[in-house]
C-alpha angles and dihedrals in degrees: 000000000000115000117193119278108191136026108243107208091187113015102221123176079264097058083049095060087038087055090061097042086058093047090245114147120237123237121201140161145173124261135174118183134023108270083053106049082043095063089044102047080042094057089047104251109171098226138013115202118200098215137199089234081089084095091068103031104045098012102042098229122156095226135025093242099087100060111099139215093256089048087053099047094044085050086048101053090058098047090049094051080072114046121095093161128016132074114257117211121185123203111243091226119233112284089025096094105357100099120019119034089204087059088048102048085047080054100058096036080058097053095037091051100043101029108042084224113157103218150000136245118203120173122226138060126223098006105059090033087112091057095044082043092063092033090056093037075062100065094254121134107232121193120202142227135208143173111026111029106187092202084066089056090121087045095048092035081207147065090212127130103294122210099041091127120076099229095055093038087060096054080045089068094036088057088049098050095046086046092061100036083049088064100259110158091212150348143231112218101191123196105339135130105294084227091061082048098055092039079058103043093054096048098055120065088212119081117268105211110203135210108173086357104103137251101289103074121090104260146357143230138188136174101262091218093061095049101047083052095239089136118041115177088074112088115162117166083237098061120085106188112219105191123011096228097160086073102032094049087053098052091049088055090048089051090049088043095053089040093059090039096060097037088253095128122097114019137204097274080050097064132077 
């Protein structure tokens, strides 16, 4: 097990790579609005990506397509006015890179500009390496993400382990490969064989960040919401939850409910 080995005053896509090099292990999760990303630049985590899971998560969507660039810029800046230490990477949202390079370098100029973010995350390999190509021609850290894409979810028809299969783990490790040679600081492998990850993770010289893709790659990253059990119908292997808030939050309520209800709250030391 790795244990920190240096105290990062200011987490940069260098210290990332450094952090491989030193065999430290790389914490990141996902944040939203301010409060949150200040408890969790507060409690040290390495890197807060502002995902486009917030359209699941704050929005309610079923899927992460619908969110759009505004949304995620708007989510970003916040984000962005609390942190004093850790990287902050902002999902480029689906339409906003696939097709055209030109539109994708105008997106994450976009996100960078308005939002202060540090860096980008696209999803894909081979087929969007013209559009992280102009984004990185442009001086913008891009990280990069593999295995399951959530913004392919029609195309997949499922949310099961990707890369099982030889032919598609090949291409996997093709992806990876472009990705880093392309100038990418970092990837997201996202629910594959831990096998195919650590195949991955020890081929590249930039950090693979799992989620669903085992203990041997260089860092991990969940949705904070899903491990702090805010939300509970969502119940991967890969998630450990780490609170049950969702419980927790609703007995609180209840208490507060009953409280007003019976003229408990507030009380007499609550009053001016």
């Amino acid at each position: 097990m790795s244990t920190a080995k240096k105290e990062y005053k200011r987490i940069t896509t260098k210290t990332l790579v450094d952090m491989k090099s030193n065999n430290e292990k790389i914490s990141m999760l996902t944040a939203y609005d301010y409060t949150m990303a200040k408890i969790l630049d507060n409690a040290g985590i390495d890197v807060i990506l502002v995902g486009d899971s917030a359209s699941n998560v704050m929005a309610g969507h079923e899927t992460t397509l619908p969110i759009t660039l505004n949304e995620m810029i708007y989510h970003a800046s916040s984000v962005v006015r609390a942190i004093d230490r850790s990287l902050v990477v902002v999902d480029l949202p689906f339409g906003a890179y696939q097709s055209d390079p030109k539109k994708a370098l105008r997106s994450a100029i976009r996100i960078m500009k308005e939002s202060g973010g540090h860096a980008v995350k696209l999803e894909g390999g081979k087929e969007i390496k013209d559009s992280v190509k102009r984004i990185l021609n442009a001086g913008i850290p891009v990280m990069g993400h593999l295995g399951l894409t959530p913004q392919s979810i029609y195309k997949f028809g499922t949310y099961t382990v990707r890369a099982k299969e030889e032919e598609e783990a090949k291409q996997l490790k093709k992806d990876a490969l472009l990705l880093e040679r392309l100038g990418c600081f970092a990837i997201v492998l996202e629910k594959v064989p831990a096998k195919l990850a650590e195949e991955v993770a020890k081929s590249l010289q930039i950090p693979i960040i799992g989620i669903g893709a085992g203990s041997s790659v260089d860092g991990q990253v969940l949705v904070t919401h899903d491990m702090l059990g805010m939300t509970h119908e969502f119940n991967p292997r890969f998630l450990r939850r780490y609170l049950n808030m969702f419980t927790e939050m609703t007995n609180a309520f209840k208490q507060y409910k009953n409280d007003v209800k019976s003229g408990d709250f507030p009380s007499e030391k609550e009053q001016y």
